[in-house]
Backbone bond lengths (Angstrom), bond angles and torsions (degrees), N, CA, C in turn:
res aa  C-N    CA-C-N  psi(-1)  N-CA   C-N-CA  omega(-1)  CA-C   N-CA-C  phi
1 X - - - 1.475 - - 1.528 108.36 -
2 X 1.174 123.59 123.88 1.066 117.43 -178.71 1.803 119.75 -108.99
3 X 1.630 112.44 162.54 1.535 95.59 -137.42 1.807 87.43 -138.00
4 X 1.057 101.80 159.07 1.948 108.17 -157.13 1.653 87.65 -141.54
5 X 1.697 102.24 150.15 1.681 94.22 175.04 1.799 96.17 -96.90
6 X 1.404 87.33 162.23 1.598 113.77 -168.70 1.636 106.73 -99.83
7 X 1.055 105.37 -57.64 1.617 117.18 -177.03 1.807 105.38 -156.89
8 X 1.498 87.73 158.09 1.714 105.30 -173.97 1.272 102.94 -147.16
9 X 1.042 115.04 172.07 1.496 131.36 -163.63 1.518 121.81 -161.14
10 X 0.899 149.85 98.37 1.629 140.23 -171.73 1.837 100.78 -64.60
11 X 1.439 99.59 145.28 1.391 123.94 173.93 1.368 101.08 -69.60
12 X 1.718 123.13 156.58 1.476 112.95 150.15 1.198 98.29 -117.07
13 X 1.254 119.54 152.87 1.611 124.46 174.36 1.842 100.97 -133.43
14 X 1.177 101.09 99.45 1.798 100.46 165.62 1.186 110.14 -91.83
15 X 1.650 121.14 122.02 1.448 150.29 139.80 1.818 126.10 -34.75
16 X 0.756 132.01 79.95 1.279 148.96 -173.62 1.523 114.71 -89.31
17 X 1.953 107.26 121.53 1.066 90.24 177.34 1.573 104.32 -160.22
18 X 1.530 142.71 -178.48 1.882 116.59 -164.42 1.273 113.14 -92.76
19 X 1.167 106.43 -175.84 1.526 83.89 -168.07 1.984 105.46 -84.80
20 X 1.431 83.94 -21.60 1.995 75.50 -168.05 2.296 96.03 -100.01
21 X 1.682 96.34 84.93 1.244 113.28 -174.03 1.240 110.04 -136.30
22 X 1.240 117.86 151.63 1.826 130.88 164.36 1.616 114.45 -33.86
23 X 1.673 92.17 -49.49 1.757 109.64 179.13 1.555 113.57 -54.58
24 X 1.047 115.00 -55.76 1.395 126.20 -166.81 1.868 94.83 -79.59
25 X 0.787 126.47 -65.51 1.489 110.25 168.82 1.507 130.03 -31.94
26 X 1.492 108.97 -56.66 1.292 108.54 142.57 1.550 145.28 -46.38
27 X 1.244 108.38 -17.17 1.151 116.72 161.97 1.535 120.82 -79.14
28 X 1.359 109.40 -46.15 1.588 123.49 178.24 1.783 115.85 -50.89
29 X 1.824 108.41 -39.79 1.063 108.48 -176.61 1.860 103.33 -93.51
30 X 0.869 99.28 -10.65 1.805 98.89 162.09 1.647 117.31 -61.03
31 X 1.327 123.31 -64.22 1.198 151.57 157.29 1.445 96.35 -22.52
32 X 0.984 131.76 -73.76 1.151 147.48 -149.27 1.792 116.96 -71.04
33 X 1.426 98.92 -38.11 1.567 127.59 -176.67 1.403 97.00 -86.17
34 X 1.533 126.97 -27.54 1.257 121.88 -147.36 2.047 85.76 -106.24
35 X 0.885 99.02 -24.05 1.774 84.72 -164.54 1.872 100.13 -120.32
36 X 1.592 134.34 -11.32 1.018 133.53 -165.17 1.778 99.54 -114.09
37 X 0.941 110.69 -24.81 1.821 121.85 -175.49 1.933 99.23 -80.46
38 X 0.936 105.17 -59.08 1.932 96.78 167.79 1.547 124.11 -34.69
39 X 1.378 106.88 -55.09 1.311 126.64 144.66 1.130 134.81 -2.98
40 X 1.605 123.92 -90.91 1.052 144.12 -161.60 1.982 87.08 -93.47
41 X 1.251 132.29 -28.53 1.457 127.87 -178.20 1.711 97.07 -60.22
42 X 1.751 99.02 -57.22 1.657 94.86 -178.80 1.420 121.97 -45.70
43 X 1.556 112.47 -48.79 1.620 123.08 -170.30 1.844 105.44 -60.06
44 X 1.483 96.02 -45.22 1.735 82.96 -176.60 1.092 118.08 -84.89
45 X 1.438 150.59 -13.48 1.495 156.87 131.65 1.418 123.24 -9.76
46 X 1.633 100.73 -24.03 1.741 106.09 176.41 1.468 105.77 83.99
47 X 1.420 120.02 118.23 1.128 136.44 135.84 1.512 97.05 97.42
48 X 1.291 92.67 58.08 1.748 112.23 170.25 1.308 104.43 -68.41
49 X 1.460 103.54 -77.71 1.449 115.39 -170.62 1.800 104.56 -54.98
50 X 1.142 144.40 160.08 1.164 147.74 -169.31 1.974 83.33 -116.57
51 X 1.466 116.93 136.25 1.312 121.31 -176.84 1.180 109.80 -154.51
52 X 1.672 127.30 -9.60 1.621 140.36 157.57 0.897 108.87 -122.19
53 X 1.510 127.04 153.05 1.640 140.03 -174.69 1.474 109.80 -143.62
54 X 1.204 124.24 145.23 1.352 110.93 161.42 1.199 116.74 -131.19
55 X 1.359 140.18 162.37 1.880 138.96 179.14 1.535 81.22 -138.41
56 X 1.475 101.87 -179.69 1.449 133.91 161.91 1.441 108.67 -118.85
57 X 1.040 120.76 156.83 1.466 132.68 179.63 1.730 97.09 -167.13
58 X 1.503 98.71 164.14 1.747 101.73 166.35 1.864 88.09 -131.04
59 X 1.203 99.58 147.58 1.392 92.13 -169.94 1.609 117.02 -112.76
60 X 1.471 121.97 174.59 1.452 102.78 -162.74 1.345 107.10 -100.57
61 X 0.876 128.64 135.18 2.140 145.50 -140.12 1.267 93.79 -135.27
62 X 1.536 114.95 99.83 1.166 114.17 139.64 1.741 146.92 -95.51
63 X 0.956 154.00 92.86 1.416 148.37 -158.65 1.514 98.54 -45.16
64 X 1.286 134.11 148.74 1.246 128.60 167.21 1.503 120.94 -142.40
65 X 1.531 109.20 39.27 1.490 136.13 144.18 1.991 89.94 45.87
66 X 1.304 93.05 61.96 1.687 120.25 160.00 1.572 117.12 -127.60
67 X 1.013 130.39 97.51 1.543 126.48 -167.77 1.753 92.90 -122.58
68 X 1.292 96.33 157.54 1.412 111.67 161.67 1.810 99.25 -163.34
69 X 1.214 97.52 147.89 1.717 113.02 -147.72 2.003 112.19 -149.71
70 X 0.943 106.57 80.61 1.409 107.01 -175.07 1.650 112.29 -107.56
71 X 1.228 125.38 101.87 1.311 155.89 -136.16 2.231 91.89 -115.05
72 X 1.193 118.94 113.26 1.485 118.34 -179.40 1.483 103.12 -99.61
73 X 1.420 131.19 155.69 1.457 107.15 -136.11 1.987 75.99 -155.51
74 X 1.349 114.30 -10.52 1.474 116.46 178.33 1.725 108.47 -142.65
75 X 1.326 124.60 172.18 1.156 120.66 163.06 1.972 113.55 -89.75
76 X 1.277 110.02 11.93 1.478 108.37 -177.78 1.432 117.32 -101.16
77 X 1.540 105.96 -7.98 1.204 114.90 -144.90 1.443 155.21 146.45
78 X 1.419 79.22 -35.38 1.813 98.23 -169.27 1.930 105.99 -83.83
79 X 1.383 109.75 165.11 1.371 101.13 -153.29 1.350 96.68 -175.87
80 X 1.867 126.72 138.65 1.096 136.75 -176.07 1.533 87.30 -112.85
81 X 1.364 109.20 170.26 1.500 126.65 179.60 1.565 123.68 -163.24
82 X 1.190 134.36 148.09 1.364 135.64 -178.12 1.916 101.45 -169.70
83 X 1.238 95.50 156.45 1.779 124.23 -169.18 1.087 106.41 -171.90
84 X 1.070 120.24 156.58 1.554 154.01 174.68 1.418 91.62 -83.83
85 X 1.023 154.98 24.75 1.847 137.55 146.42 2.019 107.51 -119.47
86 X 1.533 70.70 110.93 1.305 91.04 170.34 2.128 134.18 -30.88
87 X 1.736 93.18 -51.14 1.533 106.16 160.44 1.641 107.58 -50.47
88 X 1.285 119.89 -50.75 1.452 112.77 -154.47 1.696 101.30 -76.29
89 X 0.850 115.23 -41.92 1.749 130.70 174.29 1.378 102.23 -34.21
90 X 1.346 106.85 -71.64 1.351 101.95 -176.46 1.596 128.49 -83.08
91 X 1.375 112.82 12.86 1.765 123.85 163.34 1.601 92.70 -71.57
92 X 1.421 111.41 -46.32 1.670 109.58 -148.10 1.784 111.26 -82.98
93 X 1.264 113.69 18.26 0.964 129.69 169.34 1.878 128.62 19.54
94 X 0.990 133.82 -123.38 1.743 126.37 141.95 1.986 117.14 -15.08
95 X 1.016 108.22 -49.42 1.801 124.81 -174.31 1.444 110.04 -105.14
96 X 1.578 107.54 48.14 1.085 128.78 176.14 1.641 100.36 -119.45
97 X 1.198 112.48 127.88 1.772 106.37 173.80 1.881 106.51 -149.63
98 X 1.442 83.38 133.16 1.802 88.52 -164.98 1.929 99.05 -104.52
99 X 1.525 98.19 116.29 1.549 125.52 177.86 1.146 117.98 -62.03
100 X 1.126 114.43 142.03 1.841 111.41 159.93 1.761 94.38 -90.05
101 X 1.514 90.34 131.89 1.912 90.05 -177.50 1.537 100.37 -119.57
102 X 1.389 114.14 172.46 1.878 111.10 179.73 1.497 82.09 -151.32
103 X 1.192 100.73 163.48 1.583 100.84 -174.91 1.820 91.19 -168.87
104 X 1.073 113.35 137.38 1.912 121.33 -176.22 1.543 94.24 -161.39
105 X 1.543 124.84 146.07 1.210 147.12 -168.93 1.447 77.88 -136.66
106 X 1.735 87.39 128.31 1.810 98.76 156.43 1.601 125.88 -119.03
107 X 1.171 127.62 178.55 1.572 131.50 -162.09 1.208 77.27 -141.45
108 X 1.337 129.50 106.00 1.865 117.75 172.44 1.491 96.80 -91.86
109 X 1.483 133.76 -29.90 1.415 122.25 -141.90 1.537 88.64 -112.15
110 X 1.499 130.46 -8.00 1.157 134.33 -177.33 1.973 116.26 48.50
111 X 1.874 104.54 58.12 0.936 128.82 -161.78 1.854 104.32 -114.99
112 X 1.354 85.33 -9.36 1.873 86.78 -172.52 1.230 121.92 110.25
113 X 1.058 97.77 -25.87 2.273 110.79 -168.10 1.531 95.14 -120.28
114 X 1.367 113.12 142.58 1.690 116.13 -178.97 1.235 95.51 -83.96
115 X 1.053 91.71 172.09 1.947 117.64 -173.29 1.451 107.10 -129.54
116 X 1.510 134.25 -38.47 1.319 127.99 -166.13 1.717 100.28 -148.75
117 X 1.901 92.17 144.33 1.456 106.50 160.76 1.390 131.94 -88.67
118 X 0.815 135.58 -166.36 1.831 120.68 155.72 1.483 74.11 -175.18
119 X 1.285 90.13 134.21 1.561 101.36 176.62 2.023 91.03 -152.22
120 X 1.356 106.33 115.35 1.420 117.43 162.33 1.848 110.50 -119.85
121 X 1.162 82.30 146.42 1.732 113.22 171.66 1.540 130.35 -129.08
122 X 0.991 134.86 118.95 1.573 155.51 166.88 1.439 104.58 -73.13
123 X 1.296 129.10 102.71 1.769 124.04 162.57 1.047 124.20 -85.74
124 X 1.387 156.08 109.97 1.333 140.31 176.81 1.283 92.53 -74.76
125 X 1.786 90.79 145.93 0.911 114.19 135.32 1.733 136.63 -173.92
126 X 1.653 111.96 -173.75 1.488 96.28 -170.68 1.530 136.15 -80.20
127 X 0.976 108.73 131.34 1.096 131.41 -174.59 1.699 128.11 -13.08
128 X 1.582 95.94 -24.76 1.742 114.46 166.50 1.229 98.50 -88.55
129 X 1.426 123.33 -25.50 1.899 113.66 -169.40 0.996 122.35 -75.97
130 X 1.813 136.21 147.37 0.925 131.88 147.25 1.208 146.55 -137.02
131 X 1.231 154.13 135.77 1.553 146.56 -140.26 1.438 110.94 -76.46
132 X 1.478 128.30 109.57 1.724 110.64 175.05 1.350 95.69 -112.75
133 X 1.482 129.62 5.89 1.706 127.88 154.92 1.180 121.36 -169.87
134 X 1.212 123.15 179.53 1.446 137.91 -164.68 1.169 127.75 -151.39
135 X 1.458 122.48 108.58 1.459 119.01 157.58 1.058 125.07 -118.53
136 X 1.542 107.62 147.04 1.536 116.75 -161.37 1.775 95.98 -137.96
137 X 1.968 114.00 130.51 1.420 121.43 146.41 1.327 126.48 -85.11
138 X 0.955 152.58 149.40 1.469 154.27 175.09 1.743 101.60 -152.46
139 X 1.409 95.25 100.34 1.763 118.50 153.62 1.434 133.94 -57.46
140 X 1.477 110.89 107.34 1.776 114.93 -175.20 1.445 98.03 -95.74
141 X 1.435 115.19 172.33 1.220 126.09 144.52 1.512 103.62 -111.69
142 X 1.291 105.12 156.44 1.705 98.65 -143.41 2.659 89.21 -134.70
143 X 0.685 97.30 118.33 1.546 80.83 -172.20 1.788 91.17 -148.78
144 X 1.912 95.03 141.93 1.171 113.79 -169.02 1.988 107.56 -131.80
145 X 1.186 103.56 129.89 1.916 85.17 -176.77 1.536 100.68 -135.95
146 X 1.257 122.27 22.17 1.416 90.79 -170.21 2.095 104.69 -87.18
147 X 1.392 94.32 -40.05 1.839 83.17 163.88 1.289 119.23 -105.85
148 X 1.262 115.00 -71.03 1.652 109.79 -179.76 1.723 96.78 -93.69
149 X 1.877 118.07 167.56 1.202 116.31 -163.96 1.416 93.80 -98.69
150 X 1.225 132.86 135.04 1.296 142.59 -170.82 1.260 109.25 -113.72
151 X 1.463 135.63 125.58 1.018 152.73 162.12 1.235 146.29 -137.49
152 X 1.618 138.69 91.78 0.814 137.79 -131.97 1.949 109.94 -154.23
153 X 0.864 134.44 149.56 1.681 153.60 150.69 1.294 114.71 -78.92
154 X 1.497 119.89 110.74 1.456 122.66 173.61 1.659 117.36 -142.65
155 X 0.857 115.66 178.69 1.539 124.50 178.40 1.260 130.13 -97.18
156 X 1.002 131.80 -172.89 1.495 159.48 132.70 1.527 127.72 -142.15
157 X 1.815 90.65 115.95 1.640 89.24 -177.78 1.320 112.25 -114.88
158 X 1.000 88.04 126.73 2.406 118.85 -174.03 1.742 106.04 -85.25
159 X 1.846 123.57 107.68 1.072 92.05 169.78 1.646 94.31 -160.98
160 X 1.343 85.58 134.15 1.699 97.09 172.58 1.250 126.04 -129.77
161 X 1.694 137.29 166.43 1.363 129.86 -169.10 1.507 80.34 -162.35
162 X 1.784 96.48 161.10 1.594 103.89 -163.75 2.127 82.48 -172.24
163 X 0.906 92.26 128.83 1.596 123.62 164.21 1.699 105.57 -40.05
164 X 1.835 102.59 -50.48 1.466 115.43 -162.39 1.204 90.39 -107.63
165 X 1.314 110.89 137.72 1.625 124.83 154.30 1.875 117.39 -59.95
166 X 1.709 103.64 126.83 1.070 114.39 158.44 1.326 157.29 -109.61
167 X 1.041 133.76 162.14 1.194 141.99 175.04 1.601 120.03 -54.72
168 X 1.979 95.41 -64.25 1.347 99.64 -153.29 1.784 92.22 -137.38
169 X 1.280 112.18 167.09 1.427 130.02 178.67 1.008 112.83 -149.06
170 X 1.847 128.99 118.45 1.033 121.82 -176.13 1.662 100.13 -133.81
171 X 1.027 125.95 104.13 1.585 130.59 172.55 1.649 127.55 -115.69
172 X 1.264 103.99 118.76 1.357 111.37 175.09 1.521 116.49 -119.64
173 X 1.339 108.90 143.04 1.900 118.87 -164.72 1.559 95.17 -138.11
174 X 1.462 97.92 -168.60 1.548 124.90 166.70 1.585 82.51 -119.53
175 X 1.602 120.46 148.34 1.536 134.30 116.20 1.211 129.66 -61.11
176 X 1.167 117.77 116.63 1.974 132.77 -150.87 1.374 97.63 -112.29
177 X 1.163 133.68 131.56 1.502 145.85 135.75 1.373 104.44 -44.72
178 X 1.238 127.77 125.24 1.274 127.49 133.67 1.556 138.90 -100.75
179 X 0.966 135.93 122.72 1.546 136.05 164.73 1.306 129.81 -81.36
180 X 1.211 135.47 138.67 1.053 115.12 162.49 1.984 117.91 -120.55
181 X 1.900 94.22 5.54 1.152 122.39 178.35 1.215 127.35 -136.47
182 X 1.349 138.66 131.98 1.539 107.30 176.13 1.398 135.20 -75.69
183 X 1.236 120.39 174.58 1.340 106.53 -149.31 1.592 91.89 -94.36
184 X 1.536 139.64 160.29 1.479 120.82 144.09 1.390 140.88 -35.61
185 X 1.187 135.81 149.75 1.532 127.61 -148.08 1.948 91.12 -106.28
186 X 1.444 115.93 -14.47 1.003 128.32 169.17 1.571 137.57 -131.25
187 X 1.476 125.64 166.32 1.667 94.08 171.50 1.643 103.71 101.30
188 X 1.788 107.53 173.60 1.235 114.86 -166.04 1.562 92.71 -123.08
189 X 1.515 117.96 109.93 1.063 128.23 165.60 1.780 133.34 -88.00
190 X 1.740 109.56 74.73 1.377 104.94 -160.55 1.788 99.80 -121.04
191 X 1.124 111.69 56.66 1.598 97.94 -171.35 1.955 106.06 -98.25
192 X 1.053 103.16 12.02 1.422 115.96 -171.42 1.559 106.64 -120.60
193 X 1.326 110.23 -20.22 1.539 106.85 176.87 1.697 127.67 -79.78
194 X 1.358 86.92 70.10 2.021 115.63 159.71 1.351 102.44 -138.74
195 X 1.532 80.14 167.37 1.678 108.52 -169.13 1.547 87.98 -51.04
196 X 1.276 109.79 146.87 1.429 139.14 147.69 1.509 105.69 -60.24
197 X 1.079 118.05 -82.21 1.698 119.55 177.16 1.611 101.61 -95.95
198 X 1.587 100.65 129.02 1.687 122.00 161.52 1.284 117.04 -56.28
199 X 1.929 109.77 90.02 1.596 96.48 -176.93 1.640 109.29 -77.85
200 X 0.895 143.78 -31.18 1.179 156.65 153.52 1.541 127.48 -28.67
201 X 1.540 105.99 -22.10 1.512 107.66 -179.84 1.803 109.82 -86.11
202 X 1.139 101.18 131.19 1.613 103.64 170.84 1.487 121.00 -83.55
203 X 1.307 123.64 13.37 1.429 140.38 179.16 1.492 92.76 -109.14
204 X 1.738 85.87 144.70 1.189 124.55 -149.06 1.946 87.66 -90.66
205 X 1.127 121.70 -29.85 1.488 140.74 171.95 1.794 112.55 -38.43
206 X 1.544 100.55 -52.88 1.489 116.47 -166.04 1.545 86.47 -78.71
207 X 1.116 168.92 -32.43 1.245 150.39 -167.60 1.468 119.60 -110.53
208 X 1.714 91.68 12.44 1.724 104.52 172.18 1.573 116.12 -62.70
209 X 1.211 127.07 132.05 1.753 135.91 174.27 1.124 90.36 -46.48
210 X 1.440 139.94 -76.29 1.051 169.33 -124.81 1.394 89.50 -75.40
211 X 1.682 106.16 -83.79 1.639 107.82 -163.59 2.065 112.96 -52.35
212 X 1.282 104.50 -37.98 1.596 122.41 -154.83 2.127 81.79 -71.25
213 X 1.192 110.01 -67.08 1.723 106.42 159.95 1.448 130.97 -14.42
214 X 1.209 112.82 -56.42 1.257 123.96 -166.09 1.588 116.12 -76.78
215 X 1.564 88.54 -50.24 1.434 124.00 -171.03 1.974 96.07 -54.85
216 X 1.118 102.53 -17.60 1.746 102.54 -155.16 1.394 95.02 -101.40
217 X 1.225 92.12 -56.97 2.050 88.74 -168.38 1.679 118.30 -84.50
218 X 1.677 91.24 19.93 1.579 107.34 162.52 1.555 108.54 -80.64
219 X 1.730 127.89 -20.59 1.257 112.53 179.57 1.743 96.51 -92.11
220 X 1.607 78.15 178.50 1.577 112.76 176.32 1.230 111.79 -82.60
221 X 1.241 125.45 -6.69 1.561 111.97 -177.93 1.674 100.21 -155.32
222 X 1.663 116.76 107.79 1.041 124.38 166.53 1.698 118.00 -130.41
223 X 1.586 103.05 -169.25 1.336 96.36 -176.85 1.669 100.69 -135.25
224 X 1.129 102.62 139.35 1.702 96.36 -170.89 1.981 107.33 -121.18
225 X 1.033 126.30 160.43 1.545 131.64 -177.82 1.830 114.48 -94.26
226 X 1.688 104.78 68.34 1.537 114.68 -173.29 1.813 100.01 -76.70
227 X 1.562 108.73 164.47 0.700 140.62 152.78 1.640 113.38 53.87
228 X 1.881 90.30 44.95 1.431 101.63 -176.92 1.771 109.56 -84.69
229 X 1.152 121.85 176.95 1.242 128.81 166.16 1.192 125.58 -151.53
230 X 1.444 117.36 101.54 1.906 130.42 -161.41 1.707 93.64 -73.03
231 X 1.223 81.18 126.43 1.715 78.16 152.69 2.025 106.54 -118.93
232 X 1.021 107.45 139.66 1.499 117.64 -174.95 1.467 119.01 -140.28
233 X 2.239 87.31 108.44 1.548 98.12 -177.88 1.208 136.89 -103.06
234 X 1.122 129.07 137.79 1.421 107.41 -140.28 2.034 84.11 -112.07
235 X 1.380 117.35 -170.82 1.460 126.55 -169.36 1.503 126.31 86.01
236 X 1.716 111.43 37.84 1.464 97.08 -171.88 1.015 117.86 -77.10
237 X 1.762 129.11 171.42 1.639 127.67 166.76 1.370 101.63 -85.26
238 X 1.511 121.64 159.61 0.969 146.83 154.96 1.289 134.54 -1.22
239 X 2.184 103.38 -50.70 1.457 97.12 -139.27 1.899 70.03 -155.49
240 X 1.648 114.73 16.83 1.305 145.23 -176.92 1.671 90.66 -83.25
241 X 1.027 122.63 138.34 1.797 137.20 169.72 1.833 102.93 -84.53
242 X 1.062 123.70 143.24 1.318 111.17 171.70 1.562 104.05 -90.23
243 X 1.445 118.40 153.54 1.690 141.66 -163.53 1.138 103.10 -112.02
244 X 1.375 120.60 117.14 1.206 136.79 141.98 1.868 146.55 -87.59
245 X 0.846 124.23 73.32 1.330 117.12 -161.41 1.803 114.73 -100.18
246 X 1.017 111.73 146.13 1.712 114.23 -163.14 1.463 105.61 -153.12
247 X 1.757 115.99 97.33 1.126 116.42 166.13 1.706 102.29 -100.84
248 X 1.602 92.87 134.93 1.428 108.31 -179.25 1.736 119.83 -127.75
249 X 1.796 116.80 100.14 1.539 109.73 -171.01 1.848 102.75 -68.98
250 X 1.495 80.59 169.77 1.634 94.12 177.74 1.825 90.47 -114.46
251 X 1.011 119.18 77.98 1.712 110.50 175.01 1.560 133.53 -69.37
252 X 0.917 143.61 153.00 1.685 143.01 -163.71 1.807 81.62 -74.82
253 X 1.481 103.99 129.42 1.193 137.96 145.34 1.456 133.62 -51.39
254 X 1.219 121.65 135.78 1.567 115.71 154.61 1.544 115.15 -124.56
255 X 1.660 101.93 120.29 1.154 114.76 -163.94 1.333 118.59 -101.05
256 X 1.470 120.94 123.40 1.446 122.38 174.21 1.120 119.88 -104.21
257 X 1.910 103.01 132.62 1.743 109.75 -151.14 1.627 96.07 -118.03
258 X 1.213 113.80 167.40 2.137 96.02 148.94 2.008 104.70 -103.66
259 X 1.368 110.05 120.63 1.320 105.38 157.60 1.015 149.65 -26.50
260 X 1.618 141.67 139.62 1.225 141.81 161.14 1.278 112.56 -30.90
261 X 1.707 109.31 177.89 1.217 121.73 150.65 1.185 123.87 -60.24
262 X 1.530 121.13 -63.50 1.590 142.29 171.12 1.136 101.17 -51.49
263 X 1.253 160.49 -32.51 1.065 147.56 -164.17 2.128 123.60 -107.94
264 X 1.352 81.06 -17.84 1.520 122.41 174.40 2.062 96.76 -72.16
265 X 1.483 110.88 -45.00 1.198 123.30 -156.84 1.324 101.51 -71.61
266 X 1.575 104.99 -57.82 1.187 131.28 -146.33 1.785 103.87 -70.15
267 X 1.689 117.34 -46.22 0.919 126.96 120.79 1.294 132.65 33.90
268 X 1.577 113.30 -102.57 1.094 143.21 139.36 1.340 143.38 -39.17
269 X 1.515 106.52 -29.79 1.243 113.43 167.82 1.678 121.61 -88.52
270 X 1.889 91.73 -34.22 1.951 77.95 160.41 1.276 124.44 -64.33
271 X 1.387 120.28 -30.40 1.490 111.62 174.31 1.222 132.19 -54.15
272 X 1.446 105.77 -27.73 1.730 120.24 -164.78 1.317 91.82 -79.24
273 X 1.035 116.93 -61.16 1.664 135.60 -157.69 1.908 112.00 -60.32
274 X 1.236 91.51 -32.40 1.536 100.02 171.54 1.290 121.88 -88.54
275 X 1.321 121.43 -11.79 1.214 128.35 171.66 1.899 109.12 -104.02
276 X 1.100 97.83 -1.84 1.785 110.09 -177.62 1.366 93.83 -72.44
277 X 1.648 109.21 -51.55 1.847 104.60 -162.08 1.233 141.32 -70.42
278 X 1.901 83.48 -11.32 2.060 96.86 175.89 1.199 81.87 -65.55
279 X 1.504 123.84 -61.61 1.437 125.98 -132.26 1.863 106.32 -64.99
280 X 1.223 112.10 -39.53 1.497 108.79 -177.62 1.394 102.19 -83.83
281 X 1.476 140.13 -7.65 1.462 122.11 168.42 2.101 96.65 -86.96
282 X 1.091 122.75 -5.13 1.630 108.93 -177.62 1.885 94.99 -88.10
283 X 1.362 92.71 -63.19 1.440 92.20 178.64 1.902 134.19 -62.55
284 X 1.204 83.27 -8.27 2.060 94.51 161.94 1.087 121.27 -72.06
285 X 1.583 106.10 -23.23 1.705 114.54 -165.81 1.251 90.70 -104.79
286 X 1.086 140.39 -37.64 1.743 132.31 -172.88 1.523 98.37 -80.84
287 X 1.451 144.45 -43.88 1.534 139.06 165.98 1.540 100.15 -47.45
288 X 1.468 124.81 -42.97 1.408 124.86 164.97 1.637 126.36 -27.97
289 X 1.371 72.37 -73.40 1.857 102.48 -160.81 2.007 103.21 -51.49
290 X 1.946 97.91 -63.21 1.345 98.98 166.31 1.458 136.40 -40.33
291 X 1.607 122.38 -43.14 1.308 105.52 -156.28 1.954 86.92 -118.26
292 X 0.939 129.43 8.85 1.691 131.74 176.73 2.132 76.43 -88.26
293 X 1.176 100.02 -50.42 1.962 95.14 -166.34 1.322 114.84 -82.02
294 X 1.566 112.68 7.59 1.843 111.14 -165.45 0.947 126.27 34.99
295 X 1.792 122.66 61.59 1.468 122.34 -178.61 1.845 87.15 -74.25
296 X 1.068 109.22 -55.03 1.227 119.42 -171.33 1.784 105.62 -74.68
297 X 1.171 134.09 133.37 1.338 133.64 162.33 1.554 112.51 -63.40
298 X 1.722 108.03 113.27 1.454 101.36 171.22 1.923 85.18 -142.91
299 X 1.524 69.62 -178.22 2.117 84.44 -175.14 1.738 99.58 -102.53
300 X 1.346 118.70 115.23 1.848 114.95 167.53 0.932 111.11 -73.59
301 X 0.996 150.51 148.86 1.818 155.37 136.11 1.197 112.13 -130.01
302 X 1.509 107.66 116.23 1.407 141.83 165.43 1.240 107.47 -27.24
303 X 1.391 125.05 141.01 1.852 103.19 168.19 1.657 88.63 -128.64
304 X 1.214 114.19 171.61 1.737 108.57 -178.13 1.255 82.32 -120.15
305 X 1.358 130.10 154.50 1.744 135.95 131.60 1.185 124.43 -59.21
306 X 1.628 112.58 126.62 1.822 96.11 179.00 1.528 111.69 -63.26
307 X 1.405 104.29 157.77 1.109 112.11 176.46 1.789 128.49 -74.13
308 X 0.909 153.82 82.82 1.395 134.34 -171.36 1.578 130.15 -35.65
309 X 1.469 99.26 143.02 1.465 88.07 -153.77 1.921 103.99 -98.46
C-alpha cells in the first residue's frame, strides 16, 4: 500500500539560556552585525544620503519684446544700433537705425506652453554700409512649477562676426537653463526676477555689452542660446536692408533640485533595507547552525501547538 503525506506542521523548539551567558552575548553581537553592518555598508558605498535630484520639466517661455541689437558696419569700428529702450535710442544718436521687426511664438505640439520663437529683422541701411557682425539680446520670462516655483528674467545672446560683409543671418539654437546650483525642491524661487537690462537708466553704463554680460553670468541661474548654427550670406544690394532671422526652441529641461526630507529618507531607506535581507538570511543560518549544534550551551524545549478543537 503505498502512502502520501496528508498534513505537516513545523516543530518549534525554543533555546533557553541566562542572561549573564556566552549564548546571550552571542546573541547581542549577532543583533548587532545583523541590523548595524547594512548600515554603515550603505553609508560607505557612497551616496547614502540623497543630496542631488533631477526631474524634467519644459518650462513656460515667454518672449518679452526687449531687444537690443548693435550691428558693426566697418572693421575700425563703426557701428549702427537699435533697442527697444527709449534712453538708449536717444544716446545713439546718428548710429541709431529703426528695423522692421516680426516676432511669432509657436505651440507646435498644441500642449499649452510654446515651443518656438521666430523673430526676424530688416536693418536699413546706407548704401556705403555694410554689416561684418552682429549682436543681438532678447529678454524671456523664464517660469518653472513642477517643484519649487521658478521665476526669473533671462536672455539670449545672438552673435556673429565674419571677415566678409553680409547680407543675411540666419540662426537657430535651443534656450538652455543653466545651473550652477540646485534649485529648492520646494517654495517660490524668484530672486532673479528683474529686468536683465535697466530700461529706465539714462546712463550710458546700463546698456553696456560688457556691463549687461557680466552682470548676468554673475547669477546662479541663467539661460544661454546652445547649439545654434549661423548661417551667413554674404552678396547684399545696395539699397537691400540687412536680414536677420532667429529661431529659438524652448526644449524640456532637466532640472537639478536638492531633495526633501521624505524623499532624502526614503532614499535611504531602500538602500538599508535591501542590504538588511542578505544580512538576516546569512545570520539566521549561523543563529541556526550554532544553537540546533550547541556550539554554545543552551537548554531546547520542544513546544507543541495546541491542537484546534
Amino acid at each position: 500500500m503505498a502512502f502520501y503525506e496528508v498534513y505537516s506542521r513545523p516543530a518549534l523548539i525554543r533555546y533557553k539560556a541566562s542572561v549573564c551567558s556566552r549564548a546571550t552575548l552571542f546573541l547581542i553581537i549577532v543583533l548587532c552585525l545583523t541590523y548595524i553592518s547594512p548600515l554603515l555598508v550603505a553609508y560607505r558605498s557612497q551616496g547614502f544620503w540623497l543630496k542631488r535630484s533631477t526631474y524634467e520639466e519644459q518650462p513656460v517661455v515667454r518672449f518679452q519684446y526687449q531687444t537690443l541689437l548693435v550691428a558693426a558696419t566697418s572693421t575700425v569700428g563703426d557701428h549702427v544700433a537699435w533697442s527697444t529702450y527709449p534712453y538708449l535710442n536717444n544716446m545713439l544718436g546718428a548710429n541709431l537705425r529703426i528695423p522692421s521687426v516680426s516676432v511669432r511664438e509657436e505651440d507646435q505640439n498644441q500642449d499649452g506652453k510654446l515651443d518656438l520663437l521666430i523673430f526676424q529683422l530688416q536693418l536699413p541701411l546706407k548704401p556705403t554700409e555694410q554689416v561684418y557682425s552682429v549682436q543681438l539680446l532678447l529678454t524671456f520670462s523664464y517660469q518653472l512649477y513642477r517643484m519649487s516655483t521658478v521665476v526669473m528674467q533671462s536672455l539670449a545672446y545672438v552673435q556673429y562676426s565674419s571677415s566678409v560683409p553680409g547680407a543675411k543671418l540666419f540662426i537657430s539654437g535651443d534656450l538652455r537653463l543653466q545651473q550652477r546650483t540646485p534649485l529648492p525642491h520646494r517654495g517660490i524661487y524668484n530672486i532673479y526676477n528683474v529686468s536683465v537690462i535697466d530700461g529706465s537708466s539714462p546712463f550710458a553704463s546700463a546698456y553696456d555689452l560688457n556691463n549687461i554680460i557680466r552682470s548676468y553670468q554673475e547669477r546662479n541661474l541663467t539661460t544661454t542660446l546652445s547649439c545654434s548654427m549661423p548661417v551667413w550670406t554674404v552678396g547684399r544690394a545696395a539699397d537691400s536692408p540687412f536680414e536677420l532671422n532667429v529661431e529659438i526652441r524652448y526644449p524640456m529641461e532637466v532640472i537639478s533640485y536638492h531633495p526633501g526630507f521624505w524623499e532624502t529618507i526614503k532614499f535611504a531607506w531602500i538602500q538599508y533595507v535591501s542590504i538588511l535581507l542578505v544580512f538576516l538570511w546569512v545570520f539566521e543560518r549561523v543563529q541556526r547552525f550554532v544553537f540546533q549544534n550547541q556550539v554554545l550551551t543552551t537548554i531546547p524545549l520542544p513546544v507543541e501547538k495546541p491542537h484546534l478543537s
